[in-house]
Structures are given as structure tokens and as C-alpha cells.
C-alpha positions as CSV (number, residue, x, y, z in Angstrom):
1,X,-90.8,-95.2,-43.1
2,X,-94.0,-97.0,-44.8
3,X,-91.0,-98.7,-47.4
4,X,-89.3,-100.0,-45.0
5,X,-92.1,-101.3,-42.6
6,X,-93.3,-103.0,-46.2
7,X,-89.4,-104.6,-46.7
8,X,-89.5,-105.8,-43.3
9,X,-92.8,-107.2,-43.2
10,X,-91.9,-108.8,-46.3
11,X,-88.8,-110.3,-44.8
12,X,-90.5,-111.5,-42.0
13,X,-92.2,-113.9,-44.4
14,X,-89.3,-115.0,-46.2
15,X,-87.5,-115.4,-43.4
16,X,-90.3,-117.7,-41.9
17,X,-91.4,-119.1,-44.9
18,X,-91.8,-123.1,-43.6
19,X,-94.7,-121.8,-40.7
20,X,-96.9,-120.2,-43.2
21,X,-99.9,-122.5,-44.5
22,X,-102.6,-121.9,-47.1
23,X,-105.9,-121.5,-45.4
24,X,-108.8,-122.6,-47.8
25,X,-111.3,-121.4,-45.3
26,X,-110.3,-117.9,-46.4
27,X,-111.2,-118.9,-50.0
28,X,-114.2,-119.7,-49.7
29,X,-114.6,-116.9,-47.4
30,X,-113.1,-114.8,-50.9
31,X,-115.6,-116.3,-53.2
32,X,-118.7,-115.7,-50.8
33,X,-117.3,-112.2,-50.1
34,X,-118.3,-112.7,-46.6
35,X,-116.5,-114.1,-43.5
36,X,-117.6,-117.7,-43.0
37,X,-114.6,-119.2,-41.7
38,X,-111.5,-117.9,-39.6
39,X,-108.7,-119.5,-38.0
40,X,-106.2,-117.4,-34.9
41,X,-103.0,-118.6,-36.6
42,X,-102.4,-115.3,-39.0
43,X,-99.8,-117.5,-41.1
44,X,-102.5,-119.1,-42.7
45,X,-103.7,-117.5,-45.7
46,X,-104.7,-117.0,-49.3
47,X,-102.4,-115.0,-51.9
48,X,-104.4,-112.4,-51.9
49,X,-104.9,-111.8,-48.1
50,X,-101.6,-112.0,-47.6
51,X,-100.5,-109.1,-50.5
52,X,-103.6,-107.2,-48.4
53,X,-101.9,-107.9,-44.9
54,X,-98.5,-106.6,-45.8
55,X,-100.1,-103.3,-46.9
56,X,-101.8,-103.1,-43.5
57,X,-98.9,-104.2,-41.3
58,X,-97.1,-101.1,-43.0
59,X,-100.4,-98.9,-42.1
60,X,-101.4,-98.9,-45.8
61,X,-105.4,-99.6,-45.8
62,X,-106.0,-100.6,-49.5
63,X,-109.5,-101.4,-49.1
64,X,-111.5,-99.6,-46.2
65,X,-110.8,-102.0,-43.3
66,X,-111.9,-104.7,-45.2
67,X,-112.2,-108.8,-43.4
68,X,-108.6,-109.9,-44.9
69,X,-110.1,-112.8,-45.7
70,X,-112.6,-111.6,-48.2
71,X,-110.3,-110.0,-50.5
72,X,-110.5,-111.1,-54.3
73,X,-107.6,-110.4,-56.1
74,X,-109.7,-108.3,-58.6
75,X,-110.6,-106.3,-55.6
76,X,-106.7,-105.5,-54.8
77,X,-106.0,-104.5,-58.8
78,X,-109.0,-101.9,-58.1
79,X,-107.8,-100.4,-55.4
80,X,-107.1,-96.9,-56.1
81,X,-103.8,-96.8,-53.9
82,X,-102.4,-98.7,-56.3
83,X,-101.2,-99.1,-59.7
84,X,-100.5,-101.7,-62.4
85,X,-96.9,-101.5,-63.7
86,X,-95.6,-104.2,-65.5
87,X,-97.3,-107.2,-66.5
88,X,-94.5,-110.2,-66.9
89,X,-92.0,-112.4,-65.1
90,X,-91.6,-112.3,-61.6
91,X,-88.0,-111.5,-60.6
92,X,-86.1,-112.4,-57.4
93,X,-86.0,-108.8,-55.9
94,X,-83.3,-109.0,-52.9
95,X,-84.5,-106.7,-50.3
């Protein structure tokens, strides 16, 4: 069940790739680790908010209810529900 709701979420995205926007708000809001700015569209977003988002979409809570827009990437590597697999190239993955 938590797979799928990841695959679809995931999907989602994909599938509406062209209205997502980077939101350099949130990275400032990352380096400051503290909500500064926020915006009501929740297409716009850093890399590592939206890797956070998907977890949470699929009820996964990697970092204790944290402001999505504060997340550092180091700070998604820590997390202990996850795991470092493989460090290379990125494949396309159909799901």
C-alpha cells in the first residue's frame, strides 16, 4: 500500500511535470533552516522538499513533521528511515 501510494505520487509528478516550478524561497528557507518564505502553489519547490513531500504524501514522516521547506538534503541522507544504496548513475526506472 505505502509502495504504491509512493509510485503514484511519483507519477503524478511525471505526469504533470510542465506545472511544477522551482521555488527559491524555499532555499533560502533550507539554508536558514527556518521558514521565511512560503508560497500556496505546492508545485513549487526545491529538490529536496519535493523527495521529502513524496514520503509524506505516502504517510512516510522522514523527519518529525518537519516545515517541507527547511529540509537540507544532508538532513534527508540522516534520516534513519532511510538507507544509502548505491551511489551512481541515475537510471530511467518505469513505474
Amino acid at each position: 500500500k505505502t509502495l504504491k501510494k509512493l509510485k503514484d505520487t511519483v507519477k503524478y509528478y511525471k505526469n504533470n511535470v510542465n506545472d511544477t516550478s522551482y521555488f527559491h524561497g524555499a532555499l533560502i528557507n533550507s539554508i536558514l533552516n527556518k521558514e521565511i518564505f512560503t508560497t500556496d502553489d505546492e508545485n513549487k519547490m526545491i529538490c529536496s522538499q519535493f523527495i521529502y513531500m513524496i514520503f509524506q504524501k505516502a504517510g512516510i514522516e522522514l523527519l518529525n513533521n518537519r516545515v517541507a521547506s527547511t529540509i537540507q538534503p544532508y538532513q534527508l541522507i540522516k534520516s534513519k528511515l532511510l538507507s544509502f544504496y548505491k551511489r551512481g548513475h541515475i537510471r530511467n526506472h518505469h513505474l
